[in-house]
C-alpha positions as a Markdown table, in Angstrom:
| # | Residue | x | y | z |
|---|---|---|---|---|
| 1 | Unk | 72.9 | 51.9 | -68.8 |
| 2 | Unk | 76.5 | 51.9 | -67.4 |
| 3 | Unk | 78.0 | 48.6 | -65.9 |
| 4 | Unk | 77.6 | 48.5 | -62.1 |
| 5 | Unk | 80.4 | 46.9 | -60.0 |
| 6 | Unk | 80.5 | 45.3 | -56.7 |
| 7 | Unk | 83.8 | 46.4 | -55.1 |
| 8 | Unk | 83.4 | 44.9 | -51.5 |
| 9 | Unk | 81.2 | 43.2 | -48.8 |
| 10 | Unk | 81.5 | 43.0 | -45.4 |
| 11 | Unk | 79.0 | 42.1 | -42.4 |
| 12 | Unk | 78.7 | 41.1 | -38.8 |
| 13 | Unk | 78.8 | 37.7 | -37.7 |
| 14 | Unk | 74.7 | 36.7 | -36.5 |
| 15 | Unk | 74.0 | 37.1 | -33.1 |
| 16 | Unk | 71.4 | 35.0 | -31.4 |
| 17 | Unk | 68.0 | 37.5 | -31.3 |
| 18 | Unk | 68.0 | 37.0 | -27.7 |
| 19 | Unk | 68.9 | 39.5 | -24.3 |
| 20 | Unk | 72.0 | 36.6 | -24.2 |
| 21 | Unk | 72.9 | 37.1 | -27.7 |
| 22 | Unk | 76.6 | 38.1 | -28.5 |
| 23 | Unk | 75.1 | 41.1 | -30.2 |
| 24 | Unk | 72.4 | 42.4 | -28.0 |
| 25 | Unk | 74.6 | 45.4 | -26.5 |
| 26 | Unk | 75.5 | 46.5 | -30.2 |
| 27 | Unk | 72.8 | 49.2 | -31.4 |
| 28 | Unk | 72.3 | 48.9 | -35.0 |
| 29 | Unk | 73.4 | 52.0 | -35.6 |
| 30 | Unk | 76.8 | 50.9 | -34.0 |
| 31 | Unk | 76.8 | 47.2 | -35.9 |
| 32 | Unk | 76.5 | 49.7 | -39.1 |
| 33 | Unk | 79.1 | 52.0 | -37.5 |
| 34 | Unk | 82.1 | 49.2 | -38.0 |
| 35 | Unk | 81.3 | 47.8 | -40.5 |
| 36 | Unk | 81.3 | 51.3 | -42.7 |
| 37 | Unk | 84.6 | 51.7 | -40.7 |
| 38 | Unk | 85.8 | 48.5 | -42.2 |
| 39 | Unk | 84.8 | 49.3 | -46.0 |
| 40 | Unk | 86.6 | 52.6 | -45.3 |
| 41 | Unk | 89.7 | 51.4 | -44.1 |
| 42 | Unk | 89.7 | 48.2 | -46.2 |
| 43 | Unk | 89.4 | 50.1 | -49.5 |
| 44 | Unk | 91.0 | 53.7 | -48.9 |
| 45 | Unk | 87.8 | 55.1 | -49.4 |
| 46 | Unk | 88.5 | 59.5 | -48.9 |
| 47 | Unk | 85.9 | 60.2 | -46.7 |
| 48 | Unk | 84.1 | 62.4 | -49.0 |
| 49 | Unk | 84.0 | 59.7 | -51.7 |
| 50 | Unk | 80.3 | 58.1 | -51.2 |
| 51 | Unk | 77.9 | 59.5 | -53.2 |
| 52 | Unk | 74.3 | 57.6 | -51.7 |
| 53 | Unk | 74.2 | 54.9 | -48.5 |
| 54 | Unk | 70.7 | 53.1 | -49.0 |
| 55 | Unk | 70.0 | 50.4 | -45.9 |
| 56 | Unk | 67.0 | 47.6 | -45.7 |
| 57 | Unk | 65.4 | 47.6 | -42.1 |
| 58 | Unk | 62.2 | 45.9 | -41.3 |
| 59 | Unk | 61.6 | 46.8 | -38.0 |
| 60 | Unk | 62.4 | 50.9 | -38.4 |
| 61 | Unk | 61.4 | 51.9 | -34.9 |
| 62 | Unk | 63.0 | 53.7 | -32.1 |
| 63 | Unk | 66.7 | 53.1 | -32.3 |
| 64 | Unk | 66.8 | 51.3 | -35.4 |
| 65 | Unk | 64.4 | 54.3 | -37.1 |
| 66 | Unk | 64.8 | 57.9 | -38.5 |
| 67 | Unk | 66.8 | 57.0 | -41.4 |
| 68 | Unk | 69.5 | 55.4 | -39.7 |
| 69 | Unk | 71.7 | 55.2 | -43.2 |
| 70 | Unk | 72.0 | 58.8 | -42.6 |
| 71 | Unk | 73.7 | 59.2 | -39.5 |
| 72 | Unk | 75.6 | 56.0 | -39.6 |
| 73 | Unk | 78.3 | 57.1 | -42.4 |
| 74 | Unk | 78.9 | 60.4 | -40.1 |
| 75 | Unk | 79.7 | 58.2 | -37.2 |
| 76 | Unk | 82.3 | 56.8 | -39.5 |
| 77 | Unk | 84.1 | 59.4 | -40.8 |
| 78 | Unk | 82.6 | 59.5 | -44.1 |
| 79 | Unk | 81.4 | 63.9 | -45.0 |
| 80 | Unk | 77.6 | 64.9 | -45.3 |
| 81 | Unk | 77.5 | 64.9 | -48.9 |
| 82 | Unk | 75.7 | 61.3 | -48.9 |
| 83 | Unk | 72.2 | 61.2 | -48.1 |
| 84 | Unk | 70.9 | 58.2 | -46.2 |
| 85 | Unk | 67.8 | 56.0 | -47.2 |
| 86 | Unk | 65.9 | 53.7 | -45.3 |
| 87 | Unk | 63.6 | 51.3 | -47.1 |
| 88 | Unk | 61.6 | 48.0 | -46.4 |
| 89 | Unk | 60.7 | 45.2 | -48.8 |
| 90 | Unk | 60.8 | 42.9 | -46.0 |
| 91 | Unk | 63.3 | 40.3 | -45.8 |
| 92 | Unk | 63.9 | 41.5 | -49.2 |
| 93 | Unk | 65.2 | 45.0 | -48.1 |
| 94 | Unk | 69.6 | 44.4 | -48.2 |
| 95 | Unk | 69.1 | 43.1 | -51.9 |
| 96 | Unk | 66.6 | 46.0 | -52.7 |
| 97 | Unk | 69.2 | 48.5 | -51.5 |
| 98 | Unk | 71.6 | 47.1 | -53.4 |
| 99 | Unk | 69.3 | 47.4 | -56.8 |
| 100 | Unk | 68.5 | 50.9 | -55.8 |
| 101 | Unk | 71.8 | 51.9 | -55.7 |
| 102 | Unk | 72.8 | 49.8 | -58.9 |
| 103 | Unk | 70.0 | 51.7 | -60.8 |
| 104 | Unk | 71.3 | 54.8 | -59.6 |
| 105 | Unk | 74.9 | 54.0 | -60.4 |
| 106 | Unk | 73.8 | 52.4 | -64.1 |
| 107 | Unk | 71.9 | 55.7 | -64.4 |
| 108 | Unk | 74.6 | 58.3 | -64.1 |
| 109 | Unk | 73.1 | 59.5 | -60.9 |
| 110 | Unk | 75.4 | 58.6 | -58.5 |
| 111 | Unk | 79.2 | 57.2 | -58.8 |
| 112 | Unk | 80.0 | 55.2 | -56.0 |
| 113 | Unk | 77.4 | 53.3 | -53.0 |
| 114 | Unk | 77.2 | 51.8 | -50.1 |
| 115 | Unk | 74.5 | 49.4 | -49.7 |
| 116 | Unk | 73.1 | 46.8 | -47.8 |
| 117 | Unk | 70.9 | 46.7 | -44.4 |
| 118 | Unk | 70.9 | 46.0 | -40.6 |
| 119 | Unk | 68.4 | 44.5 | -38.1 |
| 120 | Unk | 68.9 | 44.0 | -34.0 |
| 121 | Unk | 65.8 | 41.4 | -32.9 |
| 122 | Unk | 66.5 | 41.4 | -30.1 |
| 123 | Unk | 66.8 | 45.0 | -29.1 |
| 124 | Unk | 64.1 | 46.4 | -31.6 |
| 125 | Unk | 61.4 | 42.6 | -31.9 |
| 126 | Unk | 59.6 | 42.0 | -34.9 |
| 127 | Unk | 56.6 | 44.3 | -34.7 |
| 128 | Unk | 58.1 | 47.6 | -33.0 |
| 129 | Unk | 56.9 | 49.4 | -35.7 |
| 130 | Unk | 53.0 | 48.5 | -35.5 |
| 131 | Unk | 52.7 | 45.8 | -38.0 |
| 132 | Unk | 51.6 | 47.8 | -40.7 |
| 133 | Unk | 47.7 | 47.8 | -41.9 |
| 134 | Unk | 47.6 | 44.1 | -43.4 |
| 135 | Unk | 46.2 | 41.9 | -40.5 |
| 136 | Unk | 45.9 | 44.6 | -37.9 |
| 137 | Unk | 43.4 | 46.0 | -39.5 |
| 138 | Unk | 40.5 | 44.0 | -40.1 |
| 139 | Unk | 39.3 | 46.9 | -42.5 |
| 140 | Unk | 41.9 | 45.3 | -44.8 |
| 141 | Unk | 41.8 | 42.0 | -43.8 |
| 142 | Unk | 38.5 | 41.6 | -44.6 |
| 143 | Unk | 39.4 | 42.6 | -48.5 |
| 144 | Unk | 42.3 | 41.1 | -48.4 |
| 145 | Unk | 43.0 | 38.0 | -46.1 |
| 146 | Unk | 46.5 | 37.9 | -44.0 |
| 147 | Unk | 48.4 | 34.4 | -43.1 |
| 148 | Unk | 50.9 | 34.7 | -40.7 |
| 149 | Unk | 54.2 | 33.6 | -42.7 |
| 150 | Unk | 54.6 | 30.2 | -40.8 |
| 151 | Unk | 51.4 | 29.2 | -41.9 |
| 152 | Unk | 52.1 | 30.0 | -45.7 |
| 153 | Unk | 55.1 | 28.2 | -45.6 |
| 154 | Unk | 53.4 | 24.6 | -44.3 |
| 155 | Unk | 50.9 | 25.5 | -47.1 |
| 156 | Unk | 54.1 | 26.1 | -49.8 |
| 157 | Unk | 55.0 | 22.0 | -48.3 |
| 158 | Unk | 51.2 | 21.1 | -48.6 |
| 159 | Unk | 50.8 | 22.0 | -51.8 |
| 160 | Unk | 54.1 | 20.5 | -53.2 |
| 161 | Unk | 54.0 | 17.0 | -51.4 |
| 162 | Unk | 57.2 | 18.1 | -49.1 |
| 163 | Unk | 57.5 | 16.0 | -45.8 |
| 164 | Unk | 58.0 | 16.4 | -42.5 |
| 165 | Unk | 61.5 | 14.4 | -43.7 |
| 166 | Unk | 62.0 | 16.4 | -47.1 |
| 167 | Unk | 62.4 | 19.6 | -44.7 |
| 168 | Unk | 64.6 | 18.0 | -41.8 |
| 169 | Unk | 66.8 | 16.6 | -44.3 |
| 170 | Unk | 67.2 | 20.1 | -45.8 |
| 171 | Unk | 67.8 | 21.5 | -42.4 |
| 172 | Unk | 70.6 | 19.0 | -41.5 |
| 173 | Unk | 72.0 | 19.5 | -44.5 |
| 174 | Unk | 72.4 | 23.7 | -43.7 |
| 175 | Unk | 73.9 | 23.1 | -40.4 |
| 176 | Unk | 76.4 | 20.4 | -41.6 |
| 177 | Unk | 77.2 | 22.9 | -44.5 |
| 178 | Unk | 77.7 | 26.0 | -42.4 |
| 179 | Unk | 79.6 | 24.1 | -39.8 |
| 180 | Unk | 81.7 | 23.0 | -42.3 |
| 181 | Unk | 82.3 | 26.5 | -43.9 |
| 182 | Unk | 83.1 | 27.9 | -40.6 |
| 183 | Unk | 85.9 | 25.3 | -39.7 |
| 184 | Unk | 87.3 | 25.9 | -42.8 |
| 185 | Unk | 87.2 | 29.8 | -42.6 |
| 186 | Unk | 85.4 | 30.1 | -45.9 |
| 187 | Unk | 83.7 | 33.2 | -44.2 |
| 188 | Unk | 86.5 | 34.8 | -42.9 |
| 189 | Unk | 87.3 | 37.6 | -46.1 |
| 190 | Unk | 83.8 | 39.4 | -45.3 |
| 191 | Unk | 83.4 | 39.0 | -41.1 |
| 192 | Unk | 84.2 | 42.0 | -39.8 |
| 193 | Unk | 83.6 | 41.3 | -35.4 |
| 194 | Unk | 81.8 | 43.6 | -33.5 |
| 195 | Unk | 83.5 | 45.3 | -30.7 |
| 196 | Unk | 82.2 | 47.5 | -27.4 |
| 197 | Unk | 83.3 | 50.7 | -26.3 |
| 198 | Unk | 86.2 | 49.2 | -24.8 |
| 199 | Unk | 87.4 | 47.6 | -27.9 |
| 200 | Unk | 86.4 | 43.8 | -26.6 |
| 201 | Unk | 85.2 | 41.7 | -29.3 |
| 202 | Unk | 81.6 | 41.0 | -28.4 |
| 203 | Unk | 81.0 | 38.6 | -31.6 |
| 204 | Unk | 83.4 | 36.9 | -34.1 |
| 205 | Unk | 81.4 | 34.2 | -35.8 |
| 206 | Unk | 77.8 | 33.0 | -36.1 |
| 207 | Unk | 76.2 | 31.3 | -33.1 |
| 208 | Unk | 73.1 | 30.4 | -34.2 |
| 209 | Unk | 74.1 | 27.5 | -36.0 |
| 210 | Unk | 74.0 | 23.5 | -34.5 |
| 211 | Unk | 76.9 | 21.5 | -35.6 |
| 212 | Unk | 75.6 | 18.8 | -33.5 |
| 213 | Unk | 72.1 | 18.8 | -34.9 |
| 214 | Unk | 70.9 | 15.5 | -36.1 |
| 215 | Unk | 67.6 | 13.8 | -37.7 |
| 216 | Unk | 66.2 | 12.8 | -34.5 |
| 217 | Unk | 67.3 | 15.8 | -32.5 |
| 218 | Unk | 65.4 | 17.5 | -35.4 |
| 219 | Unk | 62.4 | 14.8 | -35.8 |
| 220 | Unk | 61.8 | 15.7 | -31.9 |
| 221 | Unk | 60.7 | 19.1 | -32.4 |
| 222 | Unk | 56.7 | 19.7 | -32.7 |
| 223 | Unk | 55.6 | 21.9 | -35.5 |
| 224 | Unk | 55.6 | 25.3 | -34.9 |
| 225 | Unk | 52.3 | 26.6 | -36.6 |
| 226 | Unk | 50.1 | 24.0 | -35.9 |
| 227 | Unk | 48.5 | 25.6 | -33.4 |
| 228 | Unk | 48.6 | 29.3 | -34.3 |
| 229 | Unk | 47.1 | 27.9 | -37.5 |
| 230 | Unk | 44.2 | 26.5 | -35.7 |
| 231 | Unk | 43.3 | 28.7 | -33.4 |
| 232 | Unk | 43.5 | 31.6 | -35.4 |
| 233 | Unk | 41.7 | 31.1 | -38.4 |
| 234 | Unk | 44.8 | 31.3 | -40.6 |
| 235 | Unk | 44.1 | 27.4 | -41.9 |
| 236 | Unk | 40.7 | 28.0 | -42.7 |
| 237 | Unk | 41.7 | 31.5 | -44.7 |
| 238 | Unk | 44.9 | 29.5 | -46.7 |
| 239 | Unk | 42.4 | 26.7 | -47.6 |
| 240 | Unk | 39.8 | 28.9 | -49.0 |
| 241 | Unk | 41.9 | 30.3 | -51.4 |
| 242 | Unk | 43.3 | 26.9 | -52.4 |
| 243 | Unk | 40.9 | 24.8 | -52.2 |
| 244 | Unk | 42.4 | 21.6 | -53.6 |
| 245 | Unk | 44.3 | 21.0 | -50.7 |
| 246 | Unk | 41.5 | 19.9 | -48.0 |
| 247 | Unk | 43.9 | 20.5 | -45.0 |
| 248 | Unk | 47.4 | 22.5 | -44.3 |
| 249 | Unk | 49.9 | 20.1 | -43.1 |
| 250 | Unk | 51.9 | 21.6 | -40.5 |
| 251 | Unk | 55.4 | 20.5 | -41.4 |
| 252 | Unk | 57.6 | 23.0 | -39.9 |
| 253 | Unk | 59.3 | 23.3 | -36.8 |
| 254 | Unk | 61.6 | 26.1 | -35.0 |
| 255 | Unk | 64.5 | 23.9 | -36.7 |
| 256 | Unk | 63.1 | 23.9 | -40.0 |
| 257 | Unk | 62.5 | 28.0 | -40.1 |
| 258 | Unk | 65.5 | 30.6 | -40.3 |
| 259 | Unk | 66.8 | 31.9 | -37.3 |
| 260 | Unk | 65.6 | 35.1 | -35.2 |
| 261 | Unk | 69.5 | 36.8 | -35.0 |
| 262 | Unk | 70.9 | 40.8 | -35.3 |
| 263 | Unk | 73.4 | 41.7 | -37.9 |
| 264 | Unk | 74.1 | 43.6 | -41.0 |
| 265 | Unk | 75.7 | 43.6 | -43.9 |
| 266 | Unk | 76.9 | 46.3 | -46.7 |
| 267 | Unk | 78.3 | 46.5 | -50.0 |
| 268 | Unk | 80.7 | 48.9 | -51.9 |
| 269 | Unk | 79.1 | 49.6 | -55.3 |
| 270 | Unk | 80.4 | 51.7 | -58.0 |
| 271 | Unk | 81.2 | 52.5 | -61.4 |
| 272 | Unk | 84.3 | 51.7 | -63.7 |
| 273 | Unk | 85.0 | 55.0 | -63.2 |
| 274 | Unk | 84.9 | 55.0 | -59.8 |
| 275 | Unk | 86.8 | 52.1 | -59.5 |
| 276 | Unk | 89.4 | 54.2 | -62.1 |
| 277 | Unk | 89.5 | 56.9 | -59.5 |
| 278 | Unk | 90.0 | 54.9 | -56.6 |
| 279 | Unk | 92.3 | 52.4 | -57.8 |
| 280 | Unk | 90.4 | 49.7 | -57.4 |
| 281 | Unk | 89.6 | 46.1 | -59.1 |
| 282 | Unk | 86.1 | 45.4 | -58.9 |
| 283 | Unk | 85.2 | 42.0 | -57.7 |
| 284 | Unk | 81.8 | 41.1 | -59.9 |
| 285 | Unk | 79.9 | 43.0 | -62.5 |
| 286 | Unk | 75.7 | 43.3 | -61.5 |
| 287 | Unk | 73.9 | 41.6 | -64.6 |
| 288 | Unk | 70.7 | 41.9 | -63.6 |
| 289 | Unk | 68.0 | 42.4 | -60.1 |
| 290 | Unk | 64.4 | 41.7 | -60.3 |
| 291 | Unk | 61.5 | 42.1 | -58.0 |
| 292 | Unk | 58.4 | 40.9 | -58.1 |
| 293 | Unk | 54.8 | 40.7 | -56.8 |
| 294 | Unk | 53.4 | 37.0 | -55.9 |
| 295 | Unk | 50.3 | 36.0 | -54.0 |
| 296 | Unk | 49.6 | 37.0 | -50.6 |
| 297 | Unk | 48.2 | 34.0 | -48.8 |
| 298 | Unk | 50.6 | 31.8 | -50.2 |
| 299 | Unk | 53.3 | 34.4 | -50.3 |
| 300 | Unk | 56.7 | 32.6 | -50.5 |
| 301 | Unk | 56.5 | 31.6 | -53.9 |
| 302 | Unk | 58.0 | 34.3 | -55.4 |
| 303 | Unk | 62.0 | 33.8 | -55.7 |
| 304 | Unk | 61.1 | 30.9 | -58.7 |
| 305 | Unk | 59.4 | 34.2 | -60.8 |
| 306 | Unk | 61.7 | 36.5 | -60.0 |
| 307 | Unk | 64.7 | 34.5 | -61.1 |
| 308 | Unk | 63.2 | 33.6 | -63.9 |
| 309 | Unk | 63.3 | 37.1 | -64.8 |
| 310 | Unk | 66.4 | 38.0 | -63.8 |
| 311 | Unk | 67.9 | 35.4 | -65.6 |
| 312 | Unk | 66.1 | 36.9 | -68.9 |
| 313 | Unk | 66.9 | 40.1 | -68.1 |
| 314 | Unk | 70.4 | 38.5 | -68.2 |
| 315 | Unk | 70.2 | 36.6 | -71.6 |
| 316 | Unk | 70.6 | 33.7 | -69.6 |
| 317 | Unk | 69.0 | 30.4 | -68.3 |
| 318 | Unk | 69.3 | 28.5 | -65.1 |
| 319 | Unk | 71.7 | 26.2 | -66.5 |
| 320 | Unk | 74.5 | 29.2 | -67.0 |
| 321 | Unk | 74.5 | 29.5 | -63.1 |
| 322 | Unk | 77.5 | 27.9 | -61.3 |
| 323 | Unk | 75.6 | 29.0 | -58.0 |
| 324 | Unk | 73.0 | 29.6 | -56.3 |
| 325 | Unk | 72.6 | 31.4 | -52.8 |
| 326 | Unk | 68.6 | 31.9 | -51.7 |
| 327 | Unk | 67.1 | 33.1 | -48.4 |
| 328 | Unk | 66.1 | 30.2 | -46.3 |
| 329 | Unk | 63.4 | 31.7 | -45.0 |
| 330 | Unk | 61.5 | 28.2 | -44.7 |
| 331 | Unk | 62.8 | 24.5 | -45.6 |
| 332 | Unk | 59.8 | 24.6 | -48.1 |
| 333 | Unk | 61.7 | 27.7 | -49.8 |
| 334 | Unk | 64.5 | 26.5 | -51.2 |
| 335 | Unk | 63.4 | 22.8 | -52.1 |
| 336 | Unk | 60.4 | 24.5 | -54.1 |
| 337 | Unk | 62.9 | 26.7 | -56.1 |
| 338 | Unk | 65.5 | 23.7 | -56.8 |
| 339 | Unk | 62.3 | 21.5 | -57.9 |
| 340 | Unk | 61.2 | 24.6 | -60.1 |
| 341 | Unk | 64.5 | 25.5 | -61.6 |
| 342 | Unk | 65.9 | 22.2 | -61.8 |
| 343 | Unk | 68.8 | 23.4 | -59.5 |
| 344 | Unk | 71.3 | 20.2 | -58.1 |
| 345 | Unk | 71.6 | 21.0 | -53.9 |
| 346 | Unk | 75.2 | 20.9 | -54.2 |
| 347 | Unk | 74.9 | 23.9 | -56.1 |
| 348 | Unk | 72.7 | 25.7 | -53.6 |
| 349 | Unk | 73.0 | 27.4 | -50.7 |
| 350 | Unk | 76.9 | 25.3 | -50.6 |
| 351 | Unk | 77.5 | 27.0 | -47.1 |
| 352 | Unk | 74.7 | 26.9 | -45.4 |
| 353 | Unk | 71.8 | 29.1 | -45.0 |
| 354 | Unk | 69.3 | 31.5 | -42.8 |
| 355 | Unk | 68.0 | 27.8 | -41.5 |
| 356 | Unk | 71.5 | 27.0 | -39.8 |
| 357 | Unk | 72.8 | 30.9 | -39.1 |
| 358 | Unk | 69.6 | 32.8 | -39.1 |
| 359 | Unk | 68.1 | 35.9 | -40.9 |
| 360 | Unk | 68.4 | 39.7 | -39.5 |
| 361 | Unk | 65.4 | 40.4 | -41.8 |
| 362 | Unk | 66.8 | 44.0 | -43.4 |
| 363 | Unk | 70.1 | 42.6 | -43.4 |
| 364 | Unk | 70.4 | 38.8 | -45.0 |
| 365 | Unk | 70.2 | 40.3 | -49.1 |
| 366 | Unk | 73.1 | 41.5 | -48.3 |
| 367 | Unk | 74.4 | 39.0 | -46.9 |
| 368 | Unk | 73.9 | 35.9 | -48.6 |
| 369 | Unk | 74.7 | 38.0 | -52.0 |
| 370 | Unk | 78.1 | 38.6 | -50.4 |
| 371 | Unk | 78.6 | 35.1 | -49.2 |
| 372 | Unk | 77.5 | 34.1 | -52.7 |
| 373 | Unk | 80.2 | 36.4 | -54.1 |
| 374 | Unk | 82.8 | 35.3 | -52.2 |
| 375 | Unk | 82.5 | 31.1 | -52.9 |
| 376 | Unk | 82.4 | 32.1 | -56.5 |
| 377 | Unk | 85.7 | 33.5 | -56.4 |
| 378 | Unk | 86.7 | 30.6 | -53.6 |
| 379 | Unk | 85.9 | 28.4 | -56.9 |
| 380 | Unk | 86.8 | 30.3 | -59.4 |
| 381 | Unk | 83.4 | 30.5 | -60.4 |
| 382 | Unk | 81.8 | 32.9 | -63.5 |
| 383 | Unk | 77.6 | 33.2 | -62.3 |
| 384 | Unk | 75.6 | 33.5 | -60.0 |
| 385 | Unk | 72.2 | 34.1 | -58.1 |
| 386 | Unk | 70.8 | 35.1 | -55.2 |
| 387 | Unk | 67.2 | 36.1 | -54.6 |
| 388 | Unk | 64.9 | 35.9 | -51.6 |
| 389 | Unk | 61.7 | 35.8 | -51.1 |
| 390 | Unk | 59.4 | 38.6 | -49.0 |
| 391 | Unk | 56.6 | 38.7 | -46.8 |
| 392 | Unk | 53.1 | 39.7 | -48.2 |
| 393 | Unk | 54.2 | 38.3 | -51.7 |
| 394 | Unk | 57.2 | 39.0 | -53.0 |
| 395 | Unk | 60.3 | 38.2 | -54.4 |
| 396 | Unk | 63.8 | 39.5 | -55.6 |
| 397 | Unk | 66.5 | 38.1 | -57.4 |
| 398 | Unk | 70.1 | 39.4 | -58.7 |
| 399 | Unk | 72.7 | 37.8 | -61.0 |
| 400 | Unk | 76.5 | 38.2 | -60.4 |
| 401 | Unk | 79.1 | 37.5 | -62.8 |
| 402 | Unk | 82.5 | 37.2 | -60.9 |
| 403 | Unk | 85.1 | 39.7 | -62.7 |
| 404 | Unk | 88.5 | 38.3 | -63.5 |
């Protein structure tokens, strides 16, 4: 297999998933628009260059459907030679788009990619697209049981002991981090803002994030499943298949789960060759991506597996990593990886996470792997990780080694 490159990231700032959300007037066909525009102009690209564009969406309905990776690049300036595809692994989807292309790339199929994802929550809500058969129809349900994700994440913190404290504390910490990042410009390399028709910027940072959160601001919240979890069954369902815990405890709040935002993301991935061709330094080499199957009820379990993986794929072990960057789906998420990995916090998630800026669900693999990519060479770092986990049990992970 050839070596795959990463040649450049860029993405939108997050917009709050609201009607009053900096974003909300930017299709996601437009937010995808610029920033194609941007890799483009940033790298010289000739407009017939581009050989496969492969975007993660979760919600693919209406305006955000119909293989939006295909019309996007035209809108851009790029030829017709590049076919779009439009996938969903969940919130795993940027990161998947990125290993599809890799594999391509590492296969001789294709030379040079653009990959990543988009999603607008608040023009296209979680659900457009029907939900899909598990828990809508009880056909399916009944052989296999469906939790809704905020459930399985208070049973993740039942069944490892986390606290109502352990996951405020974790949540502090990703707003203090990305506040910090963002007064320092750390994110500045990769934010492309989004503009209107007119040219006005609509969005030039993230605005989810609370610089002014604190512990008791965040101790004031109620939990945010407790009663869904009642109500609906989904407690009694979680229990019977884990029966040693004899209640869920409803730990999580709005504070403690990521963020409902729009955005995307995209990376420029190519050969050596390529690269040759183009002129261009590549800015990490792709190691490794995983992804893998974990149980459904339970569900967000699956980055520690898939890293594990990755990291063998790699020939290497959690100890060769100089950073980590993982999804924060749920506070539960990332304390569960660092307890299974043995990973120090100050070597995860250093910026901040989807808890403080949010998560665009087909968007954040992207992301994150870019923001990863970028404090690595802000260090002069040599490894790292990113992974994410997915709804209805899965998991993904990548390792990036930073080129010289």
């Amino acid at each position: 297999m050839r070596e795959v490159f990463i040649y450049d990231h860029v993405r939108t700032p997050r917009g709050r998933g609201k009607p009053d959300g900096g974003l909300h007037e930017a299709t996601s066909v437009e937010m995808s628009r610029q920033l194609m525009v941007a890799l483009k102009d940033r790298n010289t690209l000739p407009a017939d260059s581009i050989d496969e564009v492969v975007m993660g969406t979760v919600s693919a309905a209406g305006e955000q459907g119909a293989t939006l990776p295909r019309i996007a690049p035209l809108l851009a300036g790029f030829t017709d030679r590049a076919p779009g595809l439009q996938i969903n692994r969940a919130c795993a989807s940027a990161l998947e788009a990125v290993s599809i292309v890799t594999a391509k790339i590492g296969c001789g199929m294709a030379d040079l990619a653009i990959a990543g994802g988009v999603e607008s929550m608040s023009r296209v809500p979680m659900g457009s697209d029907g939900g899909g058969p598990h828990g809508v129809d009880p056909a399916v349900s009944f052989h296999k049981p469906f939790v809704m994700q905020g459930v399985s994440a208070d049973l993740l913190a039942t069944l490892n002991g986390y606290s109502r404290t352990d996951l405020d504390a974790y949540a502090l910490a990703s707003h203090q981090r990305a506040a910090h990042a963002w007064a320092q410009g750390w994110f500045g390399r990769s934010i492309v803002p989004v503009v209107d028709v007119m040219g006005t910027v609509l969005l030039d940072r993230d605005e989810h994030f609370r610089p002014d959160a604190t512990m008791a601001s965040l101790g004031a919240l109620k939990p945010a499943f407790k009663e869904m979890g009642a109500s609906m069954g989904f407690d009694g369902v979680a229990i019977q298949r884990y029966p040693q815990v004899d209640r869920i405890e409803h730990v999580h709040t709005a504070a403690t789960s990521s963020g409902i935002v729009d955005g995307a993301g995209l990376m420029l991935i190519g050969s050596a060759d390529a690269g040759d061709r183009l002129g261009k330094r590549p800015r990490a080499r792709i190691r490794s991506f995983i992804s893998i199957g974990s149980e459904p009820i339970l569900m967000l379990d699956g980055p520690t597996p898939a890293c594990e993986r990755a990291l063998a794929v790699a020939g290497l072990t959690a100890g060769d990593i100089d950073l980590w960057e993982l999804n924060e789906a749920f506070a539960a998420v990332p304390l569960r990886l660092m307890d299974t990995m043995n990973i120090p916090h100050d070597r995860m998630n250093v910026n901040g996470g989807a808890i403080a800026m949010g998560h665009p669900l087909g968007a954040s693999g992207a992301m994150i792997a870019g923001t990863l990519l970028d404090e690595m060479e802000r260090r002069g770092l040599g490894l790292g990780l990113v992974s994410l986990c997915a709804a209805g049990g899965m998991g993904i992970a990548m390792v990036l080694e930073r080129v010289n």
